[in-house]
N, C-alpha and C positions, 0 to 999 in steps of 0.2 A: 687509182683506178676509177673511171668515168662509171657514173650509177648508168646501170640497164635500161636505154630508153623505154621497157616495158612498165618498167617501176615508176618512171616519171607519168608515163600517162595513165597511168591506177592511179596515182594520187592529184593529176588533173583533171582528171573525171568523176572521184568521189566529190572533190570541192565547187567542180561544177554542179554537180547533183545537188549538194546540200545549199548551194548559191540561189539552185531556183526553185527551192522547197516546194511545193504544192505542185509547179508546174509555169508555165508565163503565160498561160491561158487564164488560170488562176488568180495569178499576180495582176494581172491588165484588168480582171474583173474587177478587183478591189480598188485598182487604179481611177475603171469611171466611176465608183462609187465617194470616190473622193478622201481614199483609204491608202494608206504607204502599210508595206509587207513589213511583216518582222525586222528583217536586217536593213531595209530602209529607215527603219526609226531609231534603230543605232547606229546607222551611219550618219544621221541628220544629226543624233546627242555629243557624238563624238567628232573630235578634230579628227582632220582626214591621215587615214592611215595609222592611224593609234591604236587601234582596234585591235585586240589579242584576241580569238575565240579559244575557249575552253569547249572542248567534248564536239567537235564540228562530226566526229563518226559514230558518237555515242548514238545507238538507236537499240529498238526494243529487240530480245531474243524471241526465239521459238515460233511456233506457229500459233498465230492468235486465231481465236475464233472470229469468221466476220472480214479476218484478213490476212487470210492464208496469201499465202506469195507475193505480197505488198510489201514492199521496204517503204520505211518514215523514216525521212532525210532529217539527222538532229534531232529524230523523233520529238519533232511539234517544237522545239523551243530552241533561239541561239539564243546563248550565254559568254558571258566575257569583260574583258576589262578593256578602257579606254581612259581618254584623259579629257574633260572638261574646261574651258579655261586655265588649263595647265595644272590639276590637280588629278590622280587618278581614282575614277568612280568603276564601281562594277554593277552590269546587266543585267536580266535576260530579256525578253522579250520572245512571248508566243506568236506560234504561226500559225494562223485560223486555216491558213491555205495546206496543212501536212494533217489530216485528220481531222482538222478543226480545232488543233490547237488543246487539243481531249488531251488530260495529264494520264498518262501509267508509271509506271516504275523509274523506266531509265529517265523520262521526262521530268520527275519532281526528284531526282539523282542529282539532275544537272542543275537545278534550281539551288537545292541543298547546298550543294557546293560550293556555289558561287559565292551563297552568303556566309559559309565557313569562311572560305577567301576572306572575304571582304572583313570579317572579323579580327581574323590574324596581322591582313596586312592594313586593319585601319580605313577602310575607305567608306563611302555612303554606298549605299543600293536603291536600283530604280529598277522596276519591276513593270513592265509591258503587260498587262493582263487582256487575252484576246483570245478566249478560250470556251469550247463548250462542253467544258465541264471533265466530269470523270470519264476515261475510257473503261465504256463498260464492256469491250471484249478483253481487260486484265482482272475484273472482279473487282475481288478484295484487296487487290494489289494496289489497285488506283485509288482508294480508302485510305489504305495505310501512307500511300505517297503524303495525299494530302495531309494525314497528321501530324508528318515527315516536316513539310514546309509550316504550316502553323509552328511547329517546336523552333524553327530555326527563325520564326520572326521575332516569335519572343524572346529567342538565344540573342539575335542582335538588338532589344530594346533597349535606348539606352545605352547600346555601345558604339551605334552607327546608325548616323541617320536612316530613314528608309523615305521611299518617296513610292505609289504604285501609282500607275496611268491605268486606270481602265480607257481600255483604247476599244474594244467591243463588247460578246457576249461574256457576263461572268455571274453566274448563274449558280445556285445552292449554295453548297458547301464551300465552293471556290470562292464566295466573296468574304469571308471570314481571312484570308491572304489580305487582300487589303485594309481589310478593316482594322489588322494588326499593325501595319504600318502607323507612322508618324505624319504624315499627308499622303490623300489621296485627291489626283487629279482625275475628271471624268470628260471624257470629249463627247462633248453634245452629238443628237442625232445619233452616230453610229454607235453608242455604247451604251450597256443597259446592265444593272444588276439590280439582283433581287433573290430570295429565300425559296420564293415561292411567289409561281406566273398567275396570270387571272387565269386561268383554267385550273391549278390546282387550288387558289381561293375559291375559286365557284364551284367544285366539286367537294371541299372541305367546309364551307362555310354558307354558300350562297350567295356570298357576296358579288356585285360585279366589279370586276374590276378593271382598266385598262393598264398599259404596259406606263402611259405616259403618269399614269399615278402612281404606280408605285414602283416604278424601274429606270427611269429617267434623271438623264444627268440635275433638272429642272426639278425635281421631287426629290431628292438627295442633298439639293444646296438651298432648297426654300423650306423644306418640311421636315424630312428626318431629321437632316444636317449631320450625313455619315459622309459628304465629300468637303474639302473645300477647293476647290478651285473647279470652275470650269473653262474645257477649252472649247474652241470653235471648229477646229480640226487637229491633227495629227500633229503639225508642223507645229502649231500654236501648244500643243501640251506639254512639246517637244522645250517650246521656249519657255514655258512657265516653270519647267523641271529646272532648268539653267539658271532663271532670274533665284529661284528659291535656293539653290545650290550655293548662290553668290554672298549670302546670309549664314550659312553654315559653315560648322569645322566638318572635318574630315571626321571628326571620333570623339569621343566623349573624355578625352585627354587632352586636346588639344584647344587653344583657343578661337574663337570667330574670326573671319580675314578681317579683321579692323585697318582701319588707315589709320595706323598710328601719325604719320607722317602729314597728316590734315595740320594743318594750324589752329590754334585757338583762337577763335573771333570770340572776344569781351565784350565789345558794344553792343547797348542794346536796339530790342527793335520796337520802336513804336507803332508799327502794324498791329501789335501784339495786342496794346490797349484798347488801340479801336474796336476789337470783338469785342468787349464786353460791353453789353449792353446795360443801359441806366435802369431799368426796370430788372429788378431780381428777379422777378416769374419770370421773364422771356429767355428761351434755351440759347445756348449755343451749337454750334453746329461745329460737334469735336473733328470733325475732318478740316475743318480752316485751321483750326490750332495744329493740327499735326502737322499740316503742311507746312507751315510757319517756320514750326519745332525743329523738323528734320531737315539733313542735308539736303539742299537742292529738292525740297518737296517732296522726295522721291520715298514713297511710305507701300511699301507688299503687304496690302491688306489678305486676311486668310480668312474663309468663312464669311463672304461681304454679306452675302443674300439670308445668313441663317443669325435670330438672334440680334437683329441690329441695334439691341439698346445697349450692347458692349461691342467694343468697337476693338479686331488685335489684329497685327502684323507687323513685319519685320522692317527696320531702319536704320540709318545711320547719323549720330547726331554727333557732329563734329568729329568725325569719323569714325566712332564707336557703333559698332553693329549693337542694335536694342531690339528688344521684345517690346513691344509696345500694349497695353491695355487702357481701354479707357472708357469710362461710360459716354454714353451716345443720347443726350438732352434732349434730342430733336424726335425720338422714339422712347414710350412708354415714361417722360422725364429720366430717363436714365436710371430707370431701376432693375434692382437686379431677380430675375424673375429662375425660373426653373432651367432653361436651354440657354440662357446666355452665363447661368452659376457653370453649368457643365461647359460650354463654349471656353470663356477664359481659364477655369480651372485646370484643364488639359494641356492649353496654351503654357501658361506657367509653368506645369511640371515638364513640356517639351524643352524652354528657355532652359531650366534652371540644371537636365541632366547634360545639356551641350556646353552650358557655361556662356548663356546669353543674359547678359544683365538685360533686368525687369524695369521699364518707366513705368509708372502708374497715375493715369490722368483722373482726377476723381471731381467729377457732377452730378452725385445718386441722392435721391428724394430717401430713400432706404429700398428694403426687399416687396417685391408688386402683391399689395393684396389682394387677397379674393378667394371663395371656396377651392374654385379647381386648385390653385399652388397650393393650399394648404393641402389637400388627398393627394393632389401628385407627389405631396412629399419636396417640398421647398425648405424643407427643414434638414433634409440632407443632404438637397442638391447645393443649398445654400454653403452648407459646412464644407463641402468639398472646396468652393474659394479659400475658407478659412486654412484650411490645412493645406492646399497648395502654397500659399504665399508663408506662413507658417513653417515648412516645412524648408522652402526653399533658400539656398546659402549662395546663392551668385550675387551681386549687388543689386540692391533693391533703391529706387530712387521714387520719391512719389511726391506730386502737385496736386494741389488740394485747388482746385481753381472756385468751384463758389457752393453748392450743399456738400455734406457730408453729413447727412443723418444716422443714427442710431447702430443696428448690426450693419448695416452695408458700411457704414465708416470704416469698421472694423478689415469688412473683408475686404475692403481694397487698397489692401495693405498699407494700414496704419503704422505708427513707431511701434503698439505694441504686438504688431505680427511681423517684426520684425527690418520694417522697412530701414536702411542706411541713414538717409537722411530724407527727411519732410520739407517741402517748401509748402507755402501756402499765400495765397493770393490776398491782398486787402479785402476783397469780395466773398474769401473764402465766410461759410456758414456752417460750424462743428454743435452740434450740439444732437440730446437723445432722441428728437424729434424734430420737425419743423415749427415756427413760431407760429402760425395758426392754431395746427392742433394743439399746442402746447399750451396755448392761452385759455385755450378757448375749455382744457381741462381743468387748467390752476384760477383763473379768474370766471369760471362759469355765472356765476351767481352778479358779481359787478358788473360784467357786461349786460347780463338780462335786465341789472337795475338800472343803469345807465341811461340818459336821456339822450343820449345817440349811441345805441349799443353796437352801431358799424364804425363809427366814427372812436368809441373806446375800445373798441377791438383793434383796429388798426394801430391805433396808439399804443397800445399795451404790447402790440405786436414787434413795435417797431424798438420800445423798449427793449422786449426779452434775447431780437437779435444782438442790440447794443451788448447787454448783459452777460447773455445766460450763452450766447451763439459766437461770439464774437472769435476770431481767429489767435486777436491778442489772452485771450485766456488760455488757450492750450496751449499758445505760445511761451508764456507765464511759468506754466506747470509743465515746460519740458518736453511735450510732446511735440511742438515743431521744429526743428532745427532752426528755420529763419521765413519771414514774411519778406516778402518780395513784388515789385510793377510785373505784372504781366510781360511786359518789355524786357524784364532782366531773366524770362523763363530759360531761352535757349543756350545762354551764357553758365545762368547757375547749373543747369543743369548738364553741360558738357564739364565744368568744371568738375562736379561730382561723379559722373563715369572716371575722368580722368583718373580720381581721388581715391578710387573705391578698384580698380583694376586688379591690383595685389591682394585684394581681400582674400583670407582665407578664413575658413570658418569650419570645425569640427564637428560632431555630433556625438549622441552615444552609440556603441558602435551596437546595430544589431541589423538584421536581414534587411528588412524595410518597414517604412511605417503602415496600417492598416487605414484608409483612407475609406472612407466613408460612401463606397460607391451603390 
């Protein structure tokens, strides 16, 4: 029996309704603004035709205040599942054009859900954030929603990647959604979050403030460093979500898409050597080593603008997807200071719950003196590296390329926080201190007597590296695996991915550990 053409066009009319959410007046506005609608930005994330919508009629009951006999098409958000480079990811993405994209009830319903989905059946979640906030003609409803999606972010941490695009406004309460997530991208110009506007700091405080200080995608990846990535538009955040997706598993069971099937290249590369320069003091510039290191150059830096004196993102070395950490020489000598401890520290614990082995590239003078770290508390932000890398059981691979002083030796992960295996450069430099100050403690008195106290200082200095600093001593005592040309970096260390893949490592069993935050 042939369905009732009446029934057919009820249900091509809802799906037209809900297709043009706000309106095409609406939709054309955001257009010249240089804006793609809700389901334009999952259709651009998703291969074509893939797209399952979940809850396309779900919208709010009863008569709201404010919006009496207004129907919201999908009430404010489409949700759903798609497939990625041939992998299936699930959705949503707010509609600033259906109410402004305001979450109530049925709207943080559908949000919930998705990431139950995505839980169950395993897949990552990307989160479209483009919203103004709570609907306040639901109340306390729109409160409760929100506590609703907080609970289910940290229901998926850890068990499924999350990725959130602030794609507009995301304002209060609402950015605590992303902030939960495991990356956040922000698309320049049209997207903005914050706690609290210059009008409510200049009414709270007196402060002035503008939007571009403290709400901007540019104030978020230079200053707070609550994003990392930024995009330029829509389409652009759209690709950064894909590139980052290409790095990950599906779930916290599964392993990275590695190319197993790359070949091992053994020979070495004398490019390798040429970086290091003949003068100890003069830095390297740990982005030529990386690019070196990794397949085809090709290194997804995370966080570029915030913290530069650690340097992390994701690669392929010899077709092992890696986390990559590394101090950055060419800023602050690559010490590790308060926001780059928290920077890589997080980085690790993301690697380590997906099952992304850790390289650890190590050039640190030690931890950055100075009164502010010592009141900020660099004593705790410090310790957080110690217990990420510590704590963490995926393979750990680390290059000691030329300082390693004192606590920062330790936290970037040494053999005894647990590192696999240590390589360590001829240039490498291990020891409690650097040989200046170190001289200039132990022989203060000989050098003041000294008839050239620059010229015994330097001597003395050049001794205590030979001695006290030398790479072959730790070597000696077991702490490095093996000394290595710079040239033989990308070899030794595709070999040890290799080596290390099967690792399985147990713990004592208990809830989690208490990390130092």
């Amino acid at each position: 029996m042939a369905i009732a053409k009446f029934l057919l066009d009820q249900l091509h009319e809802r799906r037209q309704r809900a297709a043009q959410g706000g309106g095409p007046d609406k939709i054309e506005a955001r257009h010249e603004k240089g804006q793609m609608s809700a389901r334009e930005r999952l259709g651009t994330l998703f291969e074509p035709s893939t797209f399952q919508e979940f809850g396309m009629h779900a919208e709010h009951s009863g008569q709201l205040f404010g919006l009496a006999g207004k129907t919201l098409p999908s009430d404010g958000v489409v949700t759903g599942t798609g497939f990625v480079d041939g992998r299936p990811i699930a959705a949503y993405s707010q509609d600033f054009t259906v109410a402004g994209g305001s979450l109530g009830n049925i709207h943080a319903k559908k949000i919930c859900d998705i990431m139950d989905y995505a839980v169950h059946a395993g897949m990552p979640v990307v989160g479209f954030n483009d919203s103004g906030g709570a609907r306040i003609q639901e109340g306390v409803e729109s409160l409760s929603g929100y506590g609703k999606v907080f609970f289910k972010n940290v229901y998926c941490s850890g068990v499924v990647p999350q990725i959130a695009v602030i794609a507009g406004p995301c304002a209060g309460g609402a950015a605590y959604s992303p902030a939960l997530t495991d990356f956040q991208i922000m698309v320049n110009k049209s997207a903005n979050m914050f706690i609290c506007g210059p009008e409510v700091i200049k009414a709270a405080t007196g402060e002035a403030a503008t939007m571009d200080e403290i709400g901007s995608a540019t104030a978020h990846a230079t200053v707070a460093g609550n994003i990392h990535f930024v995009a330029n538009d829509d389409a652009h955040a759209v690709a950064l979500v894909k590139k980052l997706l290409s790095f990950l598993p599906s779930n916290n069971i599964l392993d990275p898409p590695h190319q197993l099937n790359t070949p091992l290249v053994l020979s070495p590369d004398p490019g390798m050597n040429e970086l290091v320069p003949e003068d100890p003091k003069a830095p390297i510039n740990v982005h030529v080593v990386i690019q070196r290191l990794v397949d085809g150059g090709d290194f997804f830096e995370v966080q570029m603008d915030w913290a530069k004196n650690i340097v992390i993102g994701f690669a392929r070395i010899q077709g092992i997807v890696v986390g990559i950490v590394a101090n950055q020489p060419l800023v602050r000598a690559g010490t590790l200071d308060i926001d780059s401890s928290d920077k890589g520290a997080r980085f690790i614990r993301f690697c380590n719950v997906f099952n992304i082995p850790i390289v650890t590239l190590v050039d640190t003078g030690g931890f950055f003196p100075g009164k502010a770290q010592e009141r900020g508390g660099i004593i705790r932000h410090g310790a957080k590296m110690l217990f990420a890398y510590a704590s963490a059981t995926v393979p750990k691979i680390t290059v000691i390329m030329r300082k390693a002083y004192g606590g920062a030796y330790l936290a970037m992960c040494s053999r005894d926080l647990g590192a696999d295996l240590v390589f360590a450069w001829p240039t490498a430099e291990i020891a409690v201190m650097g040989a200046e100050g170190a001289v200039k403690i132990l022989y203060r008195n000989e050098i003041k007597n000294a008839a050239d106290p620059k010229a015994r200082e330097a001597e003395l200095s050049k001794e205590y590296r030979e001695r006290f600093a030398s790479p072959y001593q730790a070597a000696e005592l077991a702490m490095i695996t093996d000394i290595i040309e710079p040239s033989e970096t990308r070899a030794m260390v595709g070999v040890a991915l290799r080596n290390t893949l099967s690792k399985r490592e147990t713990r004592p069993p208990k809830k989690h550990g208490n990390i130092p935050l």
